[in-house]
Every structure is written in structure tokens, then in C-alpha cells.
N, C-alpha and C positions, 0 to 999 in steps of 0.2 A: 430501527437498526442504524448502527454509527460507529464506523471504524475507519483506520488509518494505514493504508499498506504502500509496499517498497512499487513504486511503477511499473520497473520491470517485472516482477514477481509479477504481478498481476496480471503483463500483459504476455506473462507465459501463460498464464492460467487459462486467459480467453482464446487462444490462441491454439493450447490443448482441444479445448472443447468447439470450437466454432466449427468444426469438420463434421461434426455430427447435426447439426442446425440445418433443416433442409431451407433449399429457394422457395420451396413451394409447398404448402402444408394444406392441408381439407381442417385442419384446427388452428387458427392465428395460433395460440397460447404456443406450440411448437416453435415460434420466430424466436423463443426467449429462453436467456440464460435466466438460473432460480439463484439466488441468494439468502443464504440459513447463516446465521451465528450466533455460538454460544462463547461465553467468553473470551477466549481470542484467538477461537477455532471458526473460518470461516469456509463454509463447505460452497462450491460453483456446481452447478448441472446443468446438463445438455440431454434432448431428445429428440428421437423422431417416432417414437413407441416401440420403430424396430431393433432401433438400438439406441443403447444412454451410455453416458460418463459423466460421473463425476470427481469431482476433485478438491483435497480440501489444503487448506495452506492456513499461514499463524500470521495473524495480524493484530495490532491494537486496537484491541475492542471497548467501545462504550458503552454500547445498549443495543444488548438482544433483540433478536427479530429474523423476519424474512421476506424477502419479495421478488417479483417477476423483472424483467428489462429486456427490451428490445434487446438483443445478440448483438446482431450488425450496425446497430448504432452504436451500442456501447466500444464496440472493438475498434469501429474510424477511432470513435474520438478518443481512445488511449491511447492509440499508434499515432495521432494527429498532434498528439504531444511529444515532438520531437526538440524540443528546446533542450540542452541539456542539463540546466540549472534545475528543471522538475523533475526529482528523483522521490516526493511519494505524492501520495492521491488519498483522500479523502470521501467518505460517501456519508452519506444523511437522508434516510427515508425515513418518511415523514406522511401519512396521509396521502401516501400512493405518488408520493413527487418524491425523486431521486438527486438530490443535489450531489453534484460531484463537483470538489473543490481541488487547484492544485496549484496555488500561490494566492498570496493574499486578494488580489483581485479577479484572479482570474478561474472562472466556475462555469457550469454547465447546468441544466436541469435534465431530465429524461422522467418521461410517464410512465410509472410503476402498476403493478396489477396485485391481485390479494394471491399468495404465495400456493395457498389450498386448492388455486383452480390449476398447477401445475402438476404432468402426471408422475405420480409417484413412482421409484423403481420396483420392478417385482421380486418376492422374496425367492432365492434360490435353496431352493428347501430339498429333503431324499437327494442328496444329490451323491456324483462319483467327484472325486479329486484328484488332481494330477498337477506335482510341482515340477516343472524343469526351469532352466534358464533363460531369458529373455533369448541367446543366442540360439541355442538350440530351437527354439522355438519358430524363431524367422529364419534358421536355415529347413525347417518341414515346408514353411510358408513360400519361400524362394521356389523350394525345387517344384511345387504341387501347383500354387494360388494361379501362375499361367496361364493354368490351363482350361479354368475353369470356362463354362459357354457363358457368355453374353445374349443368349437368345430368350425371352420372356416364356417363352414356349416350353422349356424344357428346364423346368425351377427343379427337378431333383438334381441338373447337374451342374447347377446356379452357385454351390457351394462347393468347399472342399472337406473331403471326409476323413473323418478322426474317427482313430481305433486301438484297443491296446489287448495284447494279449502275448504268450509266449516271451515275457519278458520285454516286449516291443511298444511302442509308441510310432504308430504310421498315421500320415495323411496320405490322398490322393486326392486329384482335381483330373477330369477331363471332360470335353468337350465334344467327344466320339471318335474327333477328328486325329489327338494329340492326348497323352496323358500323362501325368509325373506321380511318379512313388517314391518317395521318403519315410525313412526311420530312424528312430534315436533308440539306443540299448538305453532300460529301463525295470529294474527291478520291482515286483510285487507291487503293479500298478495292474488295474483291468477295469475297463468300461462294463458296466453289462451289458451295455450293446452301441455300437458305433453312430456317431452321430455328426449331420450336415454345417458345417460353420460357414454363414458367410464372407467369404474373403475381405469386404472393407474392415469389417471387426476389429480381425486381426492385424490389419495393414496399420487404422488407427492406434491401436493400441502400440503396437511393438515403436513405432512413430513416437508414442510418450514416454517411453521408458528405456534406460540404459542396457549396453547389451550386456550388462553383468549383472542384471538383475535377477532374481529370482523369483519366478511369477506362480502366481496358484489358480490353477484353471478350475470352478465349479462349476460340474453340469448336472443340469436336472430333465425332465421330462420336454421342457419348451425353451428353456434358455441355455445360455453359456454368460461364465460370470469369470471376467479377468481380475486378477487383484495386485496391485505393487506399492507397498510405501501409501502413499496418501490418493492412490488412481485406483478407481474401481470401474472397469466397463460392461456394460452387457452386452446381449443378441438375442434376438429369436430366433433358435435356430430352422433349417429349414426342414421342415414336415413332409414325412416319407421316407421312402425302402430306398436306399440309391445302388447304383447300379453294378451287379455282379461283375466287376471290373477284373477279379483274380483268371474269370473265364475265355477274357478275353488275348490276354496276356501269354504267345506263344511261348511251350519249354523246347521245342526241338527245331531247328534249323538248316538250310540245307546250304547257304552261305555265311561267311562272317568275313568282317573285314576290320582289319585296325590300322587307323590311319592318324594323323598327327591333326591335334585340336585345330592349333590357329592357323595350320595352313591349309586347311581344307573350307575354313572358314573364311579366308580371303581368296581361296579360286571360286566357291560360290556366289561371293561379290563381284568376281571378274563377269562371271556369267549373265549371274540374273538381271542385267540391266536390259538386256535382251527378251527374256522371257516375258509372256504373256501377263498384261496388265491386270488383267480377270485371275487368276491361277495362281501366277508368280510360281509355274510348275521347270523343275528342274529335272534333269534328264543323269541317272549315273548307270553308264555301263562300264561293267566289269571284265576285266580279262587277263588272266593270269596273275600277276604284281602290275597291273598297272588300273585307274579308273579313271575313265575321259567323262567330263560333265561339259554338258552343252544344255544350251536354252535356246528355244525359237519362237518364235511369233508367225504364225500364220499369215494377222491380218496386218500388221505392218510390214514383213521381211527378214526380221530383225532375225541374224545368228551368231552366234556364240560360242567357244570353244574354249578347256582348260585340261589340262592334264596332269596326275600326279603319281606315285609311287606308292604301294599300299602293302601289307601282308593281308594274303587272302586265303581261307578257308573253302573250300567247295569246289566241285567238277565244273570244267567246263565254263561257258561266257554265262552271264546273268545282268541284266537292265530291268532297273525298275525307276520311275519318276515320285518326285517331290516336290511340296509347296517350299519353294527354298529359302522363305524367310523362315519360316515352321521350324526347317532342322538349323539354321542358322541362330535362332534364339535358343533354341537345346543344345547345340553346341557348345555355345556360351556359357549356359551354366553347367558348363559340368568340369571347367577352371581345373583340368589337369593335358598333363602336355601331350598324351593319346586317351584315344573313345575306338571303343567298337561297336559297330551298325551290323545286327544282323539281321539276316532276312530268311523267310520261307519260303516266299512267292512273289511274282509281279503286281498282285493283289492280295497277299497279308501284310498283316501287321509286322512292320519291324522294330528291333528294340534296339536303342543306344543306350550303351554305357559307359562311366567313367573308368579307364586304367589304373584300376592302383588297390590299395588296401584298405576294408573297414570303410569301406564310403558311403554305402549304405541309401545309396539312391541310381533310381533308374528313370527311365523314359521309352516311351509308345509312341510310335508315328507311322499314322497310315497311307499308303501310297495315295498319287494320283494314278489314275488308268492312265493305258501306256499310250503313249506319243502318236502311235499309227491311227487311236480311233477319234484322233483331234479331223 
């Protein structure tokens, strides 16, 4: 194999894919980018079997081939050519030795491997498809991918879930704790049945592609299969039933309050500096047009106090506590200048959402128990 390409170009290339290259593999062969070229089409791939990319770009090609490379060596020593007179690069495999040249004297070697022992992508076959926008896509991912748990324990809700039906296009992500629902209107698209994405996937991929792209999602039985321009990514996705989320999700409430985004989101800044270290639980009582949030700490002393103006819905006084980073990152995305918080209970579920029109996303946040049984 022997071709001739632009530096940079390349070192977008490894740069694409080096995110999916794990530190630490049970298969060395995983430590490596593959390199395929047919004429002066040169394809790059990356793995970790649970998920691949690759990616192909035009170079000046000499002779046909393919072979393996260290990742992370390859990637210093392209980025380590920071001279600015080296604007291209050179490669020559050869009997498993990789020369890379990029001025008259100045060359590299790296230890190549036989191409066939890298693992192949799997074919996404019977599948559903689903085209929308690169944007459209990472605004499902924004409002959902949050929320997803981090706990090993609980892989059905490891991912976030994709579904379509009634003309819609939904994810959701939650953690039990916090949950985010988003939708895009979408014509004469339908999964035939909903399925778990893990959130790096997506993160990677929307990461390689412009937000005016047009992306084609294929899913099949065990994968999901991203496609744009010359970027193809997969996933395994994650296996099992996930969890009856529409159930949990109250329709009737016996409070609502609508309060102004950014400044409810800098009195909860005023507060929680106070609040418990463990918890970072926020205290909102309600009464009449008005809602006092305070934070205490028991084991330090520490208190806290803010006040503000609200329109409120409901009889009577109502307190209920929060992890007040929790609703302070939900606050945040929901980027319009009022949200309404409703509530049922000192111990339900309540829901935030954005004011305004066609927004087409919501959010779940479940209280902390109240103050007194600290």
C-alpha cells in the first residue's frame, strides 16, 4: 500500500476516529487504526467491537493494499508535525513496516499487522431507516442523553431510547432519578419497535458531522448504523425491554408555578453553596406569588436564603426539596426566558417545561424527601 495525502486532512481523519480506540482492550488488534485503498480512495477504521467508525477520504494513490497501525502512535506523530512547511505525508507499507515520510529526510517507521486479523464491521441488514438532520438529531440528544445512569447495574437505562410512531420521532434518557423527553415532527417514519442507543455513539458521531447534514439512521435487530458523506458509524445497541417511562410521567397536578429561567437559576446558585455536600438538596416553598428557596447543611451549619416572584397555580402553601444541581442543569436547557415546574406531591414526580410554542420537549425530576426527616 502507497499513497500521498494533504496532513491535515489526515490528521482530521485520526482525530475523527481515535475517540472510539479504547486505553484498554482484552484484544491488542483493538489499539489500531486499519487502512484499505483502492485507487485513490483510502478508507480509516476504528473499534472496540461495541462500537466502529470509519471513514474514507481521496488521496494519491500508488498501490493497493491494507494494513493495521498502532492508533496512538500514529496520531502523536502526525500532530508532532507541527512545522508548518509539512503540508503532506506519505506512507509505504511494505512487509508489515509502515514508513511514513514527510520531507526529504525526514521519516518515521511504525510496525504494521496483516489487515484480515482486524475486526470487520457488521452488516446492518432487515433493517428500519430514519433520515433527519444532523441538528435535529443532537437537539433529541441535548435534551435526553443527560440523563442517562451511569451505574453498571442498571444497563437497560445505560442508553437513551428511540422511538417513532404517530408521525413522531422521540427519545428519552433517565436515570429514575431525572428524565428528558424529546420529539421532532416526522412524517411516515415507524420503528417496529423502539430501541436502546448508547449515548457515546451519538455524541461521537453528531461531533463528526456538520449541523446541516443529513444523516441516515439504520437499525437492525442488534446494531444502529449512522451514515454522512464519507462517515459511517455503528453500535451495539443495548439489549432489552426499557422501561415503561410514559407511566411514570404525572397528567394531573395539584400545583404549577411559572417562573422566569435565568433568574431562578441564579437564586439557586445563591443558595446551594450552602447545601449539603452529599445531596446538594434544595429546599422551594411556595406561597401565594411568592417562592423562598433555602439550603441548609446540618453537619456544617451552613444556611441560605433567596427569594423571588412567581405565578402560581394551586391552594394553599406547598414545599417540596431538590438536588439543585439536577433542576439547575434542566433549567439550562430548556434556553427560553420562562419554564413551568409542576408538582403533585412532596413526594412525586414533578415536571418542568419550556414556555412557549412547538418546543416539543419536556423533563422529570424527582423530589428529595422533605427537610424535617434530615
Amino acid at each position: 500500500m502507497k499513497f500521498r495525502i494533504q496532513k491535515a486532512e489526515l490528521q482530521d481523519v485520526l482525530q475523527t476516529l481515535i475517540g472510539v480506540v479504547p486505553s484498554r482492550a482484552t484484544f491488542p488488534v483493538l489499539h489500531n487504526f486499519s487502512f484499505r485503498l483502492e485507487g485513490n480512495i483510502l478508507e480509516v477504521g476504528a473499534t472496540d467491537l461495541d462500537q466502529g467508525i470509519r471513514k474514507t477520504v481521496e488521496v494519491e494513490g500508488e498501490r493497493d493494499g491494507g494494513i493495521i497501525v498502532n492508533a496512538r502512535r500514529l496520531v502523536d506523530l502526525i500532530k508532532s508535525l507541527v512545522d508548518p512547511s509539512i503540508t503532506t505525508v506519505s506512507f509505504d507499507a511494505q512487509d508489515y513496516v509502515v514508513n511514513v515520510r514527510w520531507s526529504e529526510r525526514g521519516y518515521s517507521t511504525l510496525t504494521g499487522f496483516d489487515i484480515t486479523e482486524f475486526p470487520p464491521f457488521p452488516e446492518v441488514v432487515e433493517v428500519s431507516e430514519v433520515q433527519m438532520s444532523a441538528s435535529e438529531l443532537a437537539f433529541l440528544v441535548e435534551k435526553t442523553a443527560f440523563a442517562v445512569t451511569t451505574d453498571p447495574t442498571r444497563v437497560i437505562m445505560s442508553g437513551v431510547y428511540m422511538e417513532a410512531a404517530d408521525n413522531k420521532v422521540s427519545m428519552v434518557g433517565t436515570d429514575s432519578h431525572r428524565l428528558g423527553l424529546a420529539s421532532i415532527d416526522m412524517e411516515n417514519v415507524t420503528l417496529e419497535q423502539g430501541v436502546i442507543i448508547p449515548p457515546k455513539v451519538l455524541r461521537n458521531f453528531l461531533h463528526s458531522v456538520p449541523a446541516d447534514a443529513v444523516v441516515e439512521i439504520r437499525i437492525s435487530q442488534k446494531y444502529v448504523l449512522f451514515s454522512y458523506d464519507n462517515i459511517q458509524m455503528f453500535s451495539k445497541l443495548v439489549d432489552g425491554k426499557y422501561v415503561a417511562y410514559k407511566n411514570v410521567i404525572p397528567q394531573n397536578f395539584t400545583h404549577e408555578i411559572q417562573v422566569r429561567t435565568t433568574e431562578l437559576i441564579n437564586k439557586i446558585r445563591c443558595v446551594i453553596s450552602m447545601a449539603s455536600l452529599r445531596t446538594r438538596k434544595i429546599r422551594m416553598q411556595i406561597q401565594d406569588s411568592s417562592l423562598e428557596l433555602t439550603a441548609t447543611d446540618s453537619e456544617s451549619g451552613g444556611f441560605s436564603c433567596e427569594e423571588m416572584a412567581i405565578i402560581h397555580e394551586g391552594e394553599g402553601s406547598f414545599c417540596i426539596g431538590f438536588n439543585g444541581n439536577f433542576l439547575v442543569e434542566i433549567l439550562g436547557m430548556c434556553k427560553t426566558e420562562e419554564v413551568k415546574i409542576k408538582m403533585t406531591s412532596a413526594k412525586g414526580a414533578c415536571v418542568v417545561e419550556p414556555v412557549g410554542e412547538d418546543l416539543n420537549f419536556s423533563f422529570l425530576l424527582m423530589p428529595l424527601r422533605d427537610f424535617a426527616d434530615e
